[in-house]
MARMINU-565965 format. One record per residue (C-alpha): x, y, z; residue in three letters; chain. Coordinates in steps of 0.2 Angstrom, whole numbers. Example, Ala and Ser with C-alpha at 12.3 -4.5 7.8 and 13.67 -1.06 7.14 Angstrom:
2
(rec (62; -22; 39); Ala; A) (rec (68; -5; 36); Ser; A) 
END
This chain:
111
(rec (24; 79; -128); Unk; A) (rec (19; 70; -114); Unk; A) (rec (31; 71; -96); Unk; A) (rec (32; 68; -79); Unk; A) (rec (23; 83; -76); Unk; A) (rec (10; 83; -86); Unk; A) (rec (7; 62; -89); Unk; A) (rec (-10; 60; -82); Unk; A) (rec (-6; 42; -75); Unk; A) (rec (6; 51; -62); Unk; A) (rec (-1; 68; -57); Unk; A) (rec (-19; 63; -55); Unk; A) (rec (-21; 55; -40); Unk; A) (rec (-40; 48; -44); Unk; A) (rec (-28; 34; -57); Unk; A) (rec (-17; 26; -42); Unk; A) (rec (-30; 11; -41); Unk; A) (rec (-29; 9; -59); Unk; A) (rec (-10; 13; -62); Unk; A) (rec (-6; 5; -47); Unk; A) (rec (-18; -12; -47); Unk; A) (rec (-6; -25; -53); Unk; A) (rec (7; -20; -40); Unk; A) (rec (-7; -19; -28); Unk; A) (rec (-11; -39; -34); Unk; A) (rec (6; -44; -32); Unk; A) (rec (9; -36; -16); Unk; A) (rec (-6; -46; -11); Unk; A) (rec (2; -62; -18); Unk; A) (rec (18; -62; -9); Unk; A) (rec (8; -56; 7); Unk; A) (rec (-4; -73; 7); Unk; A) (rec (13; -84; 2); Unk; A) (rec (24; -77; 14); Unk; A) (rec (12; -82; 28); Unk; A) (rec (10; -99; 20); Unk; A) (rec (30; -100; 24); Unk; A) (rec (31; -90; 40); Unk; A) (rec (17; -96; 51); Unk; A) (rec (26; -114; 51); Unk; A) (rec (43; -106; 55); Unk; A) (rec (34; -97; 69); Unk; A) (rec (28; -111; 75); Unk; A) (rec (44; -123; 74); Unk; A) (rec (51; -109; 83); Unk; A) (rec (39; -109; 97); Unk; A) (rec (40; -126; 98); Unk; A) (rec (57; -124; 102); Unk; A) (rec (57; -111; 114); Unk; A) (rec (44; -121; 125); Unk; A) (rec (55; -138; 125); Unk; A) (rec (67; -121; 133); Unk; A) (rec (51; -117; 144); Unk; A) (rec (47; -100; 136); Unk; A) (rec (35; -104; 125); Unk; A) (rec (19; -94; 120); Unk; A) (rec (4; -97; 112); Unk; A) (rec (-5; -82; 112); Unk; A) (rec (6; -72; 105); Unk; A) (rec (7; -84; 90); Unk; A) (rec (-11; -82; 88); Unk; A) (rec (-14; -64; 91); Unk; A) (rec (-2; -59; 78); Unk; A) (rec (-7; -72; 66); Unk; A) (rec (-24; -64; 67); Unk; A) (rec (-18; -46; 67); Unk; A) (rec (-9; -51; 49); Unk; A) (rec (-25; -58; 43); Unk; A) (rec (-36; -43; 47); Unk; A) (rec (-22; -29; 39); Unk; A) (rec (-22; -42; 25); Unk; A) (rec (-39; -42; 23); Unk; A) (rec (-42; -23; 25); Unk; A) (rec (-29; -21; 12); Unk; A) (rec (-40; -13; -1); Unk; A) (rec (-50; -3; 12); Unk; A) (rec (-35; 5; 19); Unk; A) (rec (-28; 10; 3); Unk; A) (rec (-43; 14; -6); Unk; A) (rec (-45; 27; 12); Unk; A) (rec (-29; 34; 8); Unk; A) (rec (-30; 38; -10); Unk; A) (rec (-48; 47; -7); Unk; A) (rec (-40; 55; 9); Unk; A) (rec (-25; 61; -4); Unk; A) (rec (-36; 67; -17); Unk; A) (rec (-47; 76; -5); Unk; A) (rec (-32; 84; 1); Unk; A) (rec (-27; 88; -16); Unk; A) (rec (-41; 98; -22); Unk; A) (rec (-44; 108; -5); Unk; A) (rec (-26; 115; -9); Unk; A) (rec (-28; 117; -27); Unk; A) (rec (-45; 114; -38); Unk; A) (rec (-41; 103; -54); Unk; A) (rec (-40; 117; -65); Unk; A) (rec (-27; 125; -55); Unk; A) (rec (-17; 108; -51); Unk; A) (rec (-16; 106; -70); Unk; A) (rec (-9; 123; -72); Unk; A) (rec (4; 121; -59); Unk; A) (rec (10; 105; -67); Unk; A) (rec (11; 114; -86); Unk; A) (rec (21; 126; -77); Unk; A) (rec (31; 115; -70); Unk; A) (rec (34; 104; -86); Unk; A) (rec (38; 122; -94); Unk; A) (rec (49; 128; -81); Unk; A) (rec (59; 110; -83); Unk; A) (rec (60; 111; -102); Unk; A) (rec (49; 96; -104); Unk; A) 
END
């Protein structure tokens, strides 16, 4: 029987980027078409604020740019933080050991 404990989709940390890819592609959808609606907005907004005489450009820009790095390190930074998870993982327990602990668990639970 398989459960939270011992469902290899959810304790092993090397199948986040195939567990996880579809989110992963959606979160990267909403990211590109919620800067399609904001950068405009940002900008109407700073158009008012400089008929107000406190206007900025730069601030527009660096941001703006700042948004498209993060979005297009996306994959990099995640991918660095799953293999930074797993190497944590196995320097606390090997993989023998880590799937001993979670059938321990799942017994200990009744699952």
């Amino acid at each position: 029987m398989i459960s939270v404990f011992n469902d290899p989709t959810i304790t092993d940390i090397t199948q986040i980027p195939a567990t996880m890819g579809a989110l992963k592609s959606l979160a990267s959808v909403i990211a590109y078409a919620l800067i399609g609606l904001l950068i405009p907005l940002e900008i109407i907004n700073n158009n008012i604020k400089s008929m107000e005489g406190r206007g900025e450009l730069t601030g527009i820009f660096t941001r703006t740019i700042l948004v498209f790095v993060g979005l297009i390190l996306y994959d990099r930074i995640f991918n660095f933080i799953v293999e930074a998870s797993q190497i944590i993982e196995l320097s606390i327990l090997s993989e023998k050991q880590w799937s001993d602990l979670m059938a321990q668990l799942a017994e200990f639970f009744g699952l």
